[in-house]
N, C-alpha and C positions, 0 to 999 in steps of 0.2 A: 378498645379492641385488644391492645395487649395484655389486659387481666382476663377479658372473655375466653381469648384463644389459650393462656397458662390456664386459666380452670377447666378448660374443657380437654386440655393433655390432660390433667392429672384423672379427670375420673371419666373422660368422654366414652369409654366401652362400658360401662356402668350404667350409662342414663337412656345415649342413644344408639341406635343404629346406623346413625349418617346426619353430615351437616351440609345443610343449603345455606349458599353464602350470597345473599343477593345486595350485600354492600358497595362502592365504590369505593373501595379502600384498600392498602397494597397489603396490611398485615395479616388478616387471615387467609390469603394467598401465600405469603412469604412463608408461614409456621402451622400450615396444612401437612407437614409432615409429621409434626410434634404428636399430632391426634392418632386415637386408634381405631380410628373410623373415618368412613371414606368422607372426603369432602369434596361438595357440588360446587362450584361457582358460574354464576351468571354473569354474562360480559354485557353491562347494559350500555359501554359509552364505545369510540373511539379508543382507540389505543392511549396508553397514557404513558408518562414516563414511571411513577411512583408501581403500577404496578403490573408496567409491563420489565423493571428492574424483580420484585417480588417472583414473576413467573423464574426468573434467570435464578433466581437464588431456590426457589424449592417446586416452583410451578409443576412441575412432572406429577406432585404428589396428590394434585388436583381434579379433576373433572372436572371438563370446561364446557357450557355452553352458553352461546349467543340470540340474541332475542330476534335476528332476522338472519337470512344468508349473507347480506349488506356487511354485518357485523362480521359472521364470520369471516369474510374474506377480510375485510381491515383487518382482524390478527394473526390472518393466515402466516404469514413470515414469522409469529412467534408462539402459535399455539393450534394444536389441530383441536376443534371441539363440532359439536351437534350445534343441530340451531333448534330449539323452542320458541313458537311466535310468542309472542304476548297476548294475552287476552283481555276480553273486555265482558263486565256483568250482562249479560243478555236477558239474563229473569229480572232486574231492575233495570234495563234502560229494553222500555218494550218501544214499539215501534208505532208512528205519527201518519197523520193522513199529508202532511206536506201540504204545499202549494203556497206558504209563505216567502218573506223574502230568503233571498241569498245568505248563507249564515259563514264567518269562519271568528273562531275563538282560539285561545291563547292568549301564552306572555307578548307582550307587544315591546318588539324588541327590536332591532335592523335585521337580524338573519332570519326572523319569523316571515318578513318579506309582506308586513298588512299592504302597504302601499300597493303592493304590484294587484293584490285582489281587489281591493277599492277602482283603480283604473282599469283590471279587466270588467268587472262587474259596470260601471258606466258605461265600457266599450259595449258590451252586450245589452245596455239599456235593462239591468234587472237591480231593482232594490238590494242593498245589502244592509245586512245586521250585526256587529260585533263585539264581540265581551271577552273580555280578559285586562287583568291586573298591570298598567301602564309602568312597568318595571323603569323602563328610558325616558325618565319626563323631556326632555333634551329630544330626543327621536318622534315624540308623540307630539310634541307642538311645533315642531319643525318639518315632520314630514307628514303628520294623520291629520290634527286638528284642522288645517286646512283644506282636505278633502271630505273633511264630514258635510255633513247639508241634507237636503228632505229625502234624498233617497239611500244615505247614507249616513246609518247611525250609531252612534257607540253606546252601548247599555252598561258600561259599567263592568267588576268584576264580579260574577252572579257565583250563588254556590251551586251544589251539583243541578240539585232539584227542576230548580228555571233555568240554568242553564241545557238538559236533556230537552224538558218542555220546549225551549226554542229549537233544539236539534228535531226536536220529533215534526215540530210545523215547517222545517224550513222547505224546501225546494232542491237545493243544492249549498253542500259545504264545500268550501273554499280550503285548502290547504297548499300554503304557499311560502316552503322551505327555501332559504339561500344556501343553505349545508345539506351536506348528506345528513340527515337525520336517521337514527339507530332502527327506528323502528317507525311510529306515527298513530300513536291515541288516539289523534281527535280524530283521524279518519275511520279506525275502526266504529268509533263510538259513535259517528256520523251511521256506519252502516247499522247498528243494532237499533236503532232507529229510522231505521227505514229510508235513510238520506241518501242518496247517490251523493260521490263527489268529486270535484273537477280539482287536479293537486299537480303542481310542477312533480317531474318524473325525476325526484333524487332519492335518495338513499333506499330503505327498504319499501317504499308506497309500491311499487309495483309489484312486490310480492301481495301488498295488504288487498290493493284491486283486482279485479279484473274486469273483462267486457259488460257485464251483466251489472257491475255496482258501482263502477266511476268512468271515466277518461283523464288522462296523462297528457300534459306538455310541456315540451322543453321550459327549462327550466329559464325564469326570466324574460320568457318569451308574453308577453301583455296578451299580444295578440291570439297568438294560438291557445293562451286560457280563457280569455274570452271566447273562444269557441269551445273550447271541451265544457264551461259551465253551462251551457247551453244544449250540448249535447247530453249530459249527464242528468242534469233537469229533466230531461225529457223519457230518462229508464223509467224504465217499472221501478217501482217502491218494491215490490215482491224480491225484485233480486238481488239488492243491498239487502235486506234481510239477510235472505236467505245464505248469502257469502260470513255475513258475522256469525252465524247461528252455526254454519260450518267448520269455518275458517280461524274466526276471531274471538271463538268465546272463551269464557273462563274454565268451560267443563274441559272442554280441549285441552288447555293448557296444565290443568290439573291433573289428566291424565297422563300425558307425556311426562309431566315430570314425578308421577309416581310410578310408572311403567322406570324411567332411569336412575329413580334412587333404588328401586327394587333389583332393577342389575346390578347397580355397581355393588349393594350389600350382599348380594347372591354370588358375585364374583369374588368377593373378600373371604364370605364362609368356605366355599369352596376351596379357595385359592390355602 
């Protein structure tokens, strides 16, 4: 990062027009001054020490935006920026007839929180399905392994291809955060596939949903997601579409951030 950022002082009004900084790392924040061309950065985490220290030392030089409102407001105390959703490929992940089982994937991890969709998915008596790369062997034979059985099964870590496939047949996806999470992938990617989904209500998911393409429950609550996967199960396939194809796609988000590197470079020739 520090050779990238000194090469791009020395000849950055030469090459480009502007830099998008979609790294998690404090130095091309810290020496966004250095350049002679505006720099974009993306705040895809929590606030950090390394470069929320970086904003303190050159941050102003910046343009800041965050991938949910969630975001923005955790750096609101040190940074005013836009928010940009994230998106998700809508022309590669098309949409499924459903009515398989219960689907949630990810790192399986403790604050991914499988367990609590395992026991709501029982509570509500519906199949569930699950895939992702057991990061916590400690956490997965301690607290998963032992809830697996016939109506609850783990497939492994799948790549994109079969893992969509299972998103497009499922029923309903499960997303079940301990943390405020930044933003929330799997739920978009749930909707561009035609999935409604039943998601503890933290961090940005309540901007990702609405009425029409999931339900929300406290967070940790077994029982109240046991009802919302049940309730969500039962939308229209039509209107999780329709919410990613809107709301969550990649065109979307491509525009927005060509719409704001084209201000801020319009603002600098000007300025």
């Amino acid at each position: 990062y520090l050779s990238l950022m000194v090469g791009l002082a020395r000849n950055s009004s030469d090459r480009f027009d502007a830099v998008l900084n979609v790294r998690i790392h404090h130095l091309p924040v810290a020496m966004s001054g250095l350049l002679d061309v505006p720099v974009v950065t993306t705040l895809h985490t929590p606030p950090v020490g390394w470069i929320e220290s970086a904003v303190r030392v050159d941050g102003s030089a910046s343009t800041f935006v965050a991938v949910s409102s969630h975001m923005r407001e955790a750096w609101s105390d040190s940074i005013d920026c836009s928010v940009i959703l994230n998106g998700v490929d809508t022309e590669r992940l098309r949409p499924g007839d459903g009515g398989g089982p219960a689907f949630w994937s990810g790192r399986i991890v403790p604050e991914k929180g499988l367990e609590f969709a395992i026991d709501a998915a029982n509570l509500a008596g519906v199949p569930l399905d699950i895939a992702g790369p057991a990061y916590d062997s400690d956490y997965f034979e301690s607290a998963i392994r032992p809830r697996l059985g016939e109506s609850v099964r783990y497939l492994g870590h799948l790549d994109h291809d079969v893992l969509f496939e299972h998103l497009r047949r499922a029923s309903v996806t499960l997303v079940t955060p301990r943390w405020d999470e930044p933003y929330g992938l799997v739920a978009a990617e749930s909707l561009a596939a035609g999935t409604p989904v039943a998601a503890f209500d933290r961090g940005a998911l309540r901007e990702i949903l609405d009425d029409g393409s999931g339900r929300l429950a406290p967070g940790d609550d077994i029982h109240a997601l046991a009802a919302a996967l049940l309730q969500a199960a039962n939308l229209p396939r039509a209107g999780a579409r329709e919410r990613a194809e809107t709301f969550c796609s990649l065109e979307r988000m491509v525009d927005e951030y060509e719409a704001l590197l084209r201000s801020v470079t319009e603002g600098r020739v000007a300025a």
